[in-house]
TIRO-909235 format. One record per residue (C-alpha): x, y, z; residue number from 1. Coordinates in nm, 4 decimals, decimal comma. Each point is the difference from the previous one (the first is absolute). Example, Ala and Ser with C-alpha at 12.3 -4.5 7.8 and 13.67 -1.06 7.14 Angstrom:
! residues 2
+----------+----------+----------+-----+
!       xx !       yy !       zz ! pos !
+----------+----------+----------+-----+
!   1,2300 !  -0,4500 !   0,7800 !   1 !
!   0,1370 !   0,3440 !  -0,0660 !   2 !
+----------+----------+----------+-----+
This chain:
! residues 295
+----------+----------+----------+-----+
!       xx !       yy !       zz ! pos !
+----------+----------+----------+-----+
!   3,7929 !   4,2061 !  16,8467 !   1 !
!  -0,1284 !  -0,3623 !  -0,0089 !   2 !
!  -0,3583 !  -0,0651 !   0,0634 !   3 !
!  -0,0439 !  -0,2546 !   0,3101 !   4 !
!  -0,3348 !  -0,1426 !   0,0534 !   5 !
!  -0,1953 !   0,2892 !  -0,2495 !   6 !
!   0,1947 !   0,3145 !   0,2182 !   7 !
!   0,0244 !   0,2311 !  -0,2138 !   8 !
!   0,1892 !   0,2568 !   0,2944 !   9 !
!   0,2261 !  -0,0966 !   0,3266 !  10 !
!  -0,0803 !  -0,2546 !   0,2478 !  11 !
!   0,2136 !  -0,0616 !   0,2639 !  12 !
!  -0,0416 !  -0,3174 !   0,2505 !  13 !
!   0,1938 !  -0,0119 !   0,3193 !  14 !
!   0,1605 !  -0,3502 !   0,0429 !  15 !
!  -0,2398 !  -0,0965 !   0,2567 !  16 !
!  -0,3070 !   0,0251 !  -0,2516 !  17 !
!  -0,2838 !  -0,2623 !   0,0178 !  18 !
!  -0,3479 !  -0,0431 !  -0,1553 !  19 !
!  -0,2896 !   0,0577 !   0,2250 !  20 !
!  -0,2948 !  -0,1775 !  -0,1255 !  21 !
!  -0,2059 !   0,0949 !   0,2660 !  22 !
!  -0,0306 !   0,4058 !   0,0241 !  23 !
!  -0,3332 !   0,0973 !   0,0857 !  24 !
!  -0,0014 !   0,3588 !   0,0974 !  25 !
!   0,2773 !   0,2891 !  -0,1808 !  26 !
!   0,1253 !   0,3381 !   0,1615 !  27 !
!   0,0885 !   0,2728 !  -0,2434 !  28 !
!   0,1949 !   0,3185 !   0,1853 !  29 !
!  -0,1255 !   0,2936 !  -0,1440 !  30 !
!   0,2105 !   0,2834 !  -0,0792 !  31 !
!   0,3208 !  -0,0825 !  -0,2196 !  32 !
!  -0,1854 !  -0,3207 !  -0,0701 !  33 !
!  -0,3562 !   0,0419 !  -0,1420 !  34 !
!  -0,0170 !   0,3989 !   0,0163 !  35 !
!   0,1906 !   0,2541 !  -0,1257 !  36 !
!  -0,1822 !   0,2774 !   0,0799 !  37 !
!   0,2534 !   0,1136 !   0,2562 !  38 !
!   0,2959 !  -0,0852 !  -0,1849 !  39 !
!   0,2542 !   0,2264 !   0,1005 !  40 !
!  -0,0221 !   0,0255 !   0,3710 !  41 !
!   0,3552 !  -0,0664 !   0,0355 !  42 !
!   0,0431 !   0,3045 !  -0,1381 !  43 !
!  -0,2564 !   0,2074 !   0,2683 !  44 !
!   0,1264 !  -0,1920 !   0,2888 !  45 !
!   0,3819 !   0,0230 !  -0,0642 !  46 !
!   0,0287 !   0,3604 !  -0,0527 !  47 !
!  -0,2271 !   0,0634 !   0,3248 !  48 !
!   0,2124 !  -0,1839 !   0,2136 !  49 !
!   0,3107 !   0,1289 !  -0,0703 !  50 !
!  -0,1324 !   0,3304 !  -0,0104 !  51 !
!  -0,1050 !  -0,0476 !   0,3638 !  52 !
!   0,2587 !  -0,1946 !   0,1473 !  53 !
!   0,2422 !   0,2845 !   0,1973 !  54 !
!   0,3360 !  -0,0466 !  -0,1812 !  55 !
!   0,3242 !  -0,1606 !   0,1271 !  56 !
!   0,2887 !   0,1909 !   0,0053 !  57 !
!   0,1551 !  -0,0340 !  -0,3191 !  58 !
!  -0,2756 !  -0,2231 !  -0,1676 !  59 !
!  -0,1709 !   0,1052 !  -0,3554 !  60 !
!  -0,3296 !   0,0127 !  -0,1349 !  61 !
!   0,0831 !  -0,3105 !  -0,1926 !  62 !
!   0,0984 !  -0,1971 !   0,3437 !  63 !
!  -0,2975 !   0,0940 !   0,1382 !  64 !
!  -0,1907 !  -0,1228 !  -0,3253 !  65 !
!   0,1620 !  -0,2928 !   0,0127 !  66 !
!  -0,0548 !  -0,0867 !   0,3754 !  67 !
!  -0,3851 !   0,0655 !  -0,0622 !  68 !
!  -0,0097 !  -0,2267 !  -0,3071 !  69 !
!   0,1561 !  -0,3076 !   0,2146 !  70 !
!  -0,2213 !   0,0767 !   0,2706 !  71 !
!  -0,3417 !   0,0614 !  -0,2042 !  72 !
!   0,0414 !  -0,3068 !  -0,2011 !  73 !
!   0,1170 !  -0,2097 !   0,2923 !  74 !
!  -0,3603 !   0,0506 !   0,1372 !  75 !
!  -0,1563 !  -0,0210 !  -0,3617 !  76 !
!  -0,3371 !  -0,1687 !   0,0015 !  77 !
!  -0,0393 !   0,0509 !   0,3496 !  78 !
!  -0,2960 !   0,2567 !   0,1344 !  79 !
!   0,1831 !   0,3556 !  -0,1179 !  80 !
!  -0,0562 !   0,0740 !   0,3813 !  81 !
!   0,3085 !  -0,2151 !   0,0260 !  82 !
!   0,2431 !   0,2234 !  -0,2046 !  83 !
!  -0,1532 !   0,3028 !   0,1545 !  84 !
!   0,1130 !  -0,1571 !   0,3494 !  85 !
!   0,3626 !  -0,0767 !  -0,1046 !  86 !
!   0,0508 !   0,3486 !  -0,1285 !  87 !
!  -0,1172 !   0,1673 !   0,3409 !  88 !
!   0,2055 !  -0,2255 !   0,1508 !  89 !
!   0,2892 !   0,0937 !  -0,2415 !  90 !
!  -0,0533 !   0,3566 !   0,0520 !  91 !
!  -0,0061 !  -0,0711 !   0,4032 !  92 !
!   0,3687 !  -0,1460 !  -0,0161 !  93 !
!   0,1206 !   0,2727 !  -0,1955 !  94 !
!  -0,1171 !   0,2147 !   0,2694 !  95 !
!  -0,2737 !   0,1356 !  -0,1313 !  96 !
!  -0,3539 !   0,0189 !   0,1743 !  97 !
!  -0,2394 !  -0,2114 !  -0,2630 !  98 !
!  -0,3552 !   0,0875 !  -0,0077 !  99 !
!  -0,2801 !  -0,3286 !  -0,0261 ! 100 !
!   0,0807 !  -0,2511 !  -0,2520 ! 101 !
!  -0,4026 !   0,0894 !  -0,0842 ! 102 !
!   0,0894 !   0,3564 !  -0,1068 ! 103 !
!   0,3049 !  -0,1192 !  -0,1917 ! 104 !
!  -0,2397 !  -0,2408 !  -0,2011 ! 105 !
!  -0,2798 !   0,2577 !  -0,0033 ! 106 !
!   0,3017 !   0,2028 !  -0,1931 ! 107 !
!   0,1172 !  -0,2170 !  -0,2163 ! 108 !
!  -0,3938 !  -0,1089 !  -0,1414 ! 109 !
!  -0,0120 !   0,3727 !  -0,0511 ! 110 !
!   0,2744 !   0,0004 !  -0,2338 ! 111 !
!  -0,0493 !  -0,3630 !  -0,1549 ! 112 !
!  -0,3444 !   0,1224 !  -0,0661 ! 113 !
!   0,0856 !   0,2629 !  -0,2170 ! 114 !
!   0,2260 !  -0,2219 !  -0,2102 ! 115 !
!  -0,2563 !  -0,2349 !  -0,0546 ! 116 !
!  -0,3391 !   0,2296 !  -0,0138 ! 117 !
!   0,0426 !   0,0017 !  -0,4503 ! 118 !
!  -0,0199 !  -0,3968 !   0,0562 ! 119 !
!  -0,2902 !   0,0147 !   0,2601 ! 120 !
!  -0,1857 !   0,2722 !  -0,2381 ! 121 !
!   0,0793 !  -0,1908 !  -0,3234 ! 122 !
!  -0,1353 !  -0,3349 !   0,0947 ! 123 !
!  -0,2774 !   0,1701 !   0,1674 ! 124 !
!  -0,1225 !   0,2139 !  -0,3329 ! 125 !
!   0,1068 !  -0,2869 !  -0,2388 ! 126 !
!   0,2958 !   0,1702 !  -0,1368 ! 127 !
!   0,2171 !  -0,2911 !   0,1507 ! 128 !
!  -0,0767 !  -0,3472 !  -0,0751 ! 129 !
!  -0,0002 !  -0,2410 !   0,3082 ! 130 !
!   0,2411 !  -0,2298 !  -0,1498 ! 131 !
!   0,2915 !   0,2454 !  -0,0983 ! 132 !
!   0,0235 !   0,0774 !   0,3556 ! 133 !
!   0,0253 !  -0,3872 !   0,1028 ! 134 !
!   0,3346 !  -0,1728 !  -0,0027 ! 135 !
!  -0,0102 !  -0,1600 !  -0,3687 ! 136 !
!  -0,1858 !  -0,2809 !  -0,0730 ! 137 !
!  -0,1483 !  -0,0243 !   0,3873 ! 138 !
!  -0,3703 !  -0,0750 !  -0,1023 ! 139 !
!   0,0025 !  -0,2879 !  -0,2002 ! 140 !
!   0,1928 !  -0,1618 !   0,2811 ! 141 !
!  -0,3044 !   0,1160 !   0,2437 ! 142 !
!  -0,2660 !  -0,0986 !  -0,2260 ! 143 !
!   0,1478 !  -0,3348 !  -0,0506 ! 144 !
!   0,0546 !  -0,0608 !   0,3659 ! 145 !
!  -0,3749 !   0,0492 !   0,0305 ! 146 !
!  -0,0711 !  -0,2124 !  -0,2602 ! 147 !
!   0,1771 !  -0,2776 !   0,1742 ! 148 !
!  -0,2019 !   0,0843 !   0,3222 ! 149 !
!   0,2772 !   0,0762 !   0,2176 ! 150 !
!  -0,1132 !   0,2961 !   0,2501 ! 151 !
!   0,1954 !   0,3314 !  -0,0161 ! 152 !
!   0,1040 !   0,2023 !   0,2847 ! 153 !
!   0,1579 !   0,3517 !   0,0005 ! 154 !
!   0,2576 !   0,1543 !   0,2649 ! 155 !
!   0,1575 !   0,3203 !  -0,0263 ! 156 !
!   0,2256 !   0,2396 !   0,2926 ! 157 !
!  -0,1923 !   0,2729 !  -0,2386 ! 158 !
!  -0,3258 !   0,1467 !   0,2354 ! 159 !
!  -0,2533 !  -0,2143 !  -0,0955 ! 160 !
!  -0,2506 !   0,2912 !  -0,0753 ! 161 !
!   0,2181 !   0,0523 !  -0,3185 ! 162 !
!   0,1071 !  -0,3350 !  -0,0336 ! 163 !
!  -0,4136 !  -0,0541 !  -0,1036 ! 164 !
!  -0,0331 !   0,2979 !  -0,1298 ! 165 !
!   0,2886 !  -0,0407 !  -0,2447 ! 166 !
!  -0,1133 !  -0,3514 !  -0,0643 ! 167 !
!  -0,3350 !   0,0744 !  -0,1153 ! 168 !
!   0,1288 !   0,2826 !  -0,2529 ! 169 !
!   0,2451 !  -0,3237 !  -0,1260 ! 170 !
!  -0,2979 !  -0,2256 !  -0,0292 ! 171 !
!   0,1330 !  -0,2244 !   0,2536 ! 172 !
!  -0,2476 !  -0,0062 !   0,2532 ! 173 !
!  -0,1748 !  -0,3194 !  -0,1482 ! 174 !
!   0,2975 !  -0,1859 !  -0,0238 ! 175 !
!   0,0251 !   0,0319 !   0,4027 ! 176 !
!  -0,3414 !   0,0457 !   0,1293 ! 177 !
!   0,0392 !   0,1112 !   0,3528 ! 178 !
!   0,3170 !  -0,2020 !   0,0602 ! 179 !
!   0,1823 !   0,3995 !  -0,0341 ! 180 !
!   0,2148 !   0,0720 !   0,2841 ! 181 !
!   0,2252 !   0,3070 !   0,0768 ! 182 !
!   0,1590 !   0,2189 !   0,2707 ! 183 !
!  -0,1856 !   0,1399 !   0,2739 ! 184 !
!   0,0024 !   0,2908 !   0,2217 ! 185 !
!   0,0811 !  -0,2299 !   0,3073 ! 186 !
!   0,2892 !  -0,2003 !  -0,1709 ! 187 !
!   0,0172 !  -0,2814 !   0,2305 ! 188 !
!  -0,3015 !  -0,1322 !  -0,0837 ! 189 !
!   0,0822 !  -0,0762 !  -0,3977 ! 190 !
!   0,3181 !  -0,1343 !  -0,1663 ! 191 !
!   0,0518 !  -0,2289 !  -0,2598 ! 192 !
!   0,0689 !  -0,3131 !   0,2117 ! 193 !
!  -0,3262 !   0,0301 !   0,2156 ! 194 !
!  -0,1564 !  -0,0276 !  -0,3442 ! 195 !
!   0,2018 !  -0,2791 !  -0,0999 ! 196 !
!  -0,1236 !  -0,1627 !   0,3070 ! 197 !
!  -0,3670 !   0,0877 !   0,0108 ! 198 !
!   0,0060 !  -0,1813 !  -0,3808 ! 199 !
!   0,1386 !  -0,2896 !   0,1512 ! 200 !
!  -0,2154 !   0,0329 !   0,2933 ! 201 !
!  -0,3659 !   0,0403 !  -0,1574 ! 202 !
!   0,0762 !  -0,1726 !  -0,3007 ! 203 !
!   0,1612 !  -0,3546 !   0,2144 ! 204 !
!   0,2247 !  -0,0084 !  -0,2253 ! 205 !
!   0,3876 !  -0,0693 !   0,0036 ! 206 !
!   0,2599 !   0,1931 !  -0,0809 ! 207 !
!   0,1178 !  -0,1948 !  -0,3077 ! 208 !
!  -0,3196 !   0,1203 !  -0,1382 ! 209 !
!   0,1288 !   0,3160 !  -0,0155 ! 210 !
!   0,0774 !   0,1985 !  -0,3051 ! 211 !
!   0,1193 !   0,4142 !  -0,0074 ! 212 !
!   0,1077 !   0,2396 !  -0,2287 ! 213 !
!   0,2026 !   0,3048 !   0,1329 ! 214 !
!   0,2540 !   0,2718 !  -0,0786 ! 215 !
!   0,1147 !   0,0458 !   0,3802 ! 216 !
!   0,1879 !  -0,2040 !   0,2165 ! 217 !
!  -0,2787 !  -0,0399 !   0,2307 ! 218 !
!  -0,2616 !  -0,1939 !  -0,1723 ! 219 !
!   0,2758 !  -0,2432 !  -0,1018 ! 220 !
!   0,1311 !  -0,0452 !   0,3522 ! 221 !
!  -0,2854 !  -0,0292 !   0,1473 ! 222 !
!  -0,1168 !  -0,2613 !  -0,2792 ! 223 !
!   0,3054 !  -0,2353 !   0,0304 ! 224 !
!  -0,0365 !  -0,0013 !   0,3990 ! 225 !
!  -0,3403 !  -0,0917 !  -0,0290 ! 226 !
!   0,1071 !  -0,2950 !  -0,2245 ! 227 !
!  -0,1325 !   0,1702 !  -0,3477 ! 228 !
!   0,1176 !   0,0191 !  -0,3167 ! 229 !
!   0,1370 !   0,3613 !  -0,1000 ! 230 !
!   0,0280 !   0,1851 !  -0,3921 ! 231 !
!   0,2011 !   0,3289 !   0,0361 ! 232 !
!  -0,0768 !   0,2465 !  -0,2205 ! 233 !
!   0,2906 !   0,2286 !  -0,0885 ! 234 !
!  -0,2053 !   0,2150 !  -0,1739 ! 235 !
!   0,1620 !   0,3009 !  -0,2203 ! 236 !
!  -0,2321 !   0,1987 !   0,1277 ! 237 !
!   0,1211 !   0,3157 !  -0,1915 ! 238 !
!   0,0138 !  -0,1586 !  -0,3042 ! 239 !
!  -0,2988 !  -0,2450 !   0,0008 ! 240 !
!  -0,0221 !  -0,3164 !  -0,2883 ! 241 !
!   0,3979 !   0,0387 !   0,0014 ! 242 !
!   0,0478 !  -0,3493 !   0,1045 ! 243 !
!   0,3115 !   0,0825 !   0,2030 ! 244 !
!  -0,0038 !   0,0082 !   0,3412 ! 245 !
!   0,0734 !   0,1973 !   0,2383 ! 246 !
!   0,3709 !  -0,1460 !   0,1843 ! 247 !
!  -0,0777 !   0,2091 !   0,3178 ! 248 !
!  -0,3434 !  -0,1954 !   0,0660 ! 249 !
!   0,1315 !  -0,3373 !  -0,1769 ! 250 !
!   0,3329 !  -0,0226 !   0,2673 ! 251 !
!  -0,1879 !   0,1353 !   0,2637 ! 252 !
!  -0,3399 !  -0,3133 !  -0,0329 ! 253 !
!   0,2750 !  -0,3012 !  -0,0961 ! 254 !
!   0,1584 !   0,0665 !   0,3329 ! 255 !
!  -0,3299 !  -0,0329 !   0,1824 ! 256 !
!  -0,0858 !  -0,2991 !  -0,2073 ! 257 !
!  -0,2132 !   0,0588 !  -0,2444 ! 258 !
!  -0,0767 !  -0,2950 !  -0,2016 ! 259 !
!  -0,0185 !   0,1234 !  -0,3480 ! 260 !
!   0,1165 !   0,3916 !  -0,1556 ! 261 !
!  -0,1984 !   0,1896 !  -0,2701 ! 262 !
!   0,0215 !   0,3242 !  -0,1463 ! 263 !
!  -0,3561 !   0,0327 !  -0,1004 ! 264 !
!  -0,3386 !  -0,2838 !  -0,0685 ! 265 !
!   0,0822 !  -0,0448 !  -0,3495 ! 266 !
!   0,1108 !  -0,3870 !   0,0819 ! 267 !
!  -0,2535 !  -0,0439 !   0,3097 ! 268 !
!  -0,2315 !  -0,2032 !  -0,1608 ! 269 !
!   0,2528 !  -0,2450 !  -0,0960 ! 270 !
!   0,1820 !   0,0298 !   0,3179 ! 271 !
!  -0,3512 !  -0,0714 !   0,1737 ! 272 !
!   0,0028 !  -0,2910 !  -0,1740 ! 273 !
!   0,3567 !  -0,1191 !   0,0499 ! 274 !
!  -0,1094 !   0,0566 !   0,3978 ! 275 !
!  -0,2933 !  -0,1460 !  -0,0016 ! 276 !
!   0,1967 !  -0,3188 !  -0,1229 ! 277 !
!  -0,1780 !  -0,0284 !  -0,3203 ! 278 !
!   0,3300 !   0,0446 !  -0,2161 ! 279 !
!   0,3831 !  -0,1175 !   0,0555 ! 280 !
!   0,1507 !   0,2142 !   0,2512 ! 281 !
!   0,2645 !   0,1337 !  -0,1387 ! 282 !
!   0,3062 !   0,0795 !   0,2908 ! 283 !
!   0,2447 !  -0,1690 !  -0,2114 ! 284 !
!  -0,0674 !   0,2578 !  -0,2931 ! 285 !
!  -0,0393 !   0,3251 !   0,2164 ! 286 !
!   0,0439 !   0,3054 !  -0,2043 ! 287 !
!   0,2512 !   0,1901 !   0,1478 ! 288 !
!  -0,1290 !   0,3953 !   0,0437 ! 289 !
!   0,2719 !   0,1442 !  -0,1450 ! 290 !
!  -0,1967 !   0,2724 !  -0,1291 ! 291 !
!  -0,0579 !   0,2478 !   0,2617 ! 292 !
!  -0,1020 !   0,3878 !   0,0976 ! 293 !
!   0,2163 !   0,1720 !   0,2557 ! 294 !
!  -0,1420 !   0,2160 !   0,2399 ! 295 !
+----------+----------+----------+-----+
């Protein structure tokens, strides 16, 4: 694999890419992106679903699987209040009677929290170091973004109770001061884009200014209509420092525009630099990312 401008992993640039010399202000997603203390959901969520969802007439397991997959990660990065309203409404035209999306997502935190409690329990007690359960290479990136004075903001579909919480036991907290935002009990009053306008609104800044780092479709959409600049992360979340990236997430944030595709931070300082205009962009020399991780 040839190096390109000191990458030592994949980079891929869409077509479209262009230096930004003025970003001001950066928004990291959290889960799948910074955190991994909940990698794994998929694997809560999915089996829940189709374990709830009344069965068609000659449908398997595996169909239902499949259907919750497409509709989970359809909604990924979104408040999980979201996914927990398409399933009742799933389980309504299969003629079932659904119970509150709020019990189904009081359910599945039940279950995703006993997947994750070792994680919780080792970072707590010091038996887990913060940085092996951060998506590889993630805090020199945030240190040197703070270095370079540009002001951090956090936004996550996760509850933001835990979102702080789990950011505090990552040593993250300073990184974002109070600029931590996550899901709340009345869901209509938080998503990603109302944060991506209150930056724009309090800060008087422009859109172009703009700068965000997500795993989700979401965060990347919401960027590019605001006129930002947007890295996907395909993070290999299972397999973290891999370096490959994850096809699922890497199809899924090219087709809602995402400027740039990574598997991980190992090249983000350099990348920083390449968008920040201080170095050659490098479109014409785009490293295919050939090298992937299937779902």
């Amino acid at each position: 694999m040839s190096n390109v401008h000191g990458f030592t992993g994949l980079v891929e640039f869409s077509p479209g890419f262009a230096p930004r010399p003025g970003i001001t202000h950066v928004l990291f997603d959290f889960d799948g992106t910074l955190s991994l203390i909940r990698q794994g959901w998929p694997d809560v969520m999915v089996p829940m679903f189709a374990e709830m969802l009344p069965p068609l007439p000659g449908e398997t397991e595996e169909d239902r699987r499949r259907l919750a997959f497409e509709d989970i990660m359809r909604l990924n990065g979104k408040q999980t209040i979201y996914q927990m309203i398409q399933l009742a409404e799933r389980i309504k035209e299969r003629g079932g009677q659904p119970k509150d999306p709020l019990w189904y997502k009081h359910e599945y935190l039940r279950r995703l929290d006993l997947r994750i409690k070792d994680r919780i329990k080792g970072l707590k007690d010091g038996s887990i170091k913060p940085d092996d359960m951060l998506v590889y290479r993630a805090r020199p990136l945030l240190e040197e973004l703070c270095r370079r004075g540009l002001k951090l903001h956090l936004a996550s579909g996760t509850d933001v109770q835990f979102v702080k919480q789990e950011a505090e036991l990552l040593g993250l907290t300073s990184y974002f001061g109070p600029n931590i935002h996550g899901a709340l009990d009345d869901y209509k009053r938080f998503s990603k884009q109302l944060v991506i306008e209150a930056i724009l609104r309090d800060y008087k800044i422009p859109g172009a200014n703009l700068l965000s780092f997500g795993d989700g479709y979401v965060e990347i959409q919401n960027t590019k209509e605001a006129g930002g600049l947007a890295v996907a992360v395909a993070s290999d979340e299972a397999h973290n420092g891999s370096g490959r990236m994850d096809e699922w997430k890497r199809q899924r944030l090219l087709g809602v525009g995402a400027d740039v595709v990574i598997p991980d931070f190992r090249d983000a300082i350099v990348l920083l630099r390449i968008i920040l205009g201080e170095v050659e962009c490098p479109v014409a020399k785009c490293m295919p990312a050939s090298t992937v991780s299937e779902k």
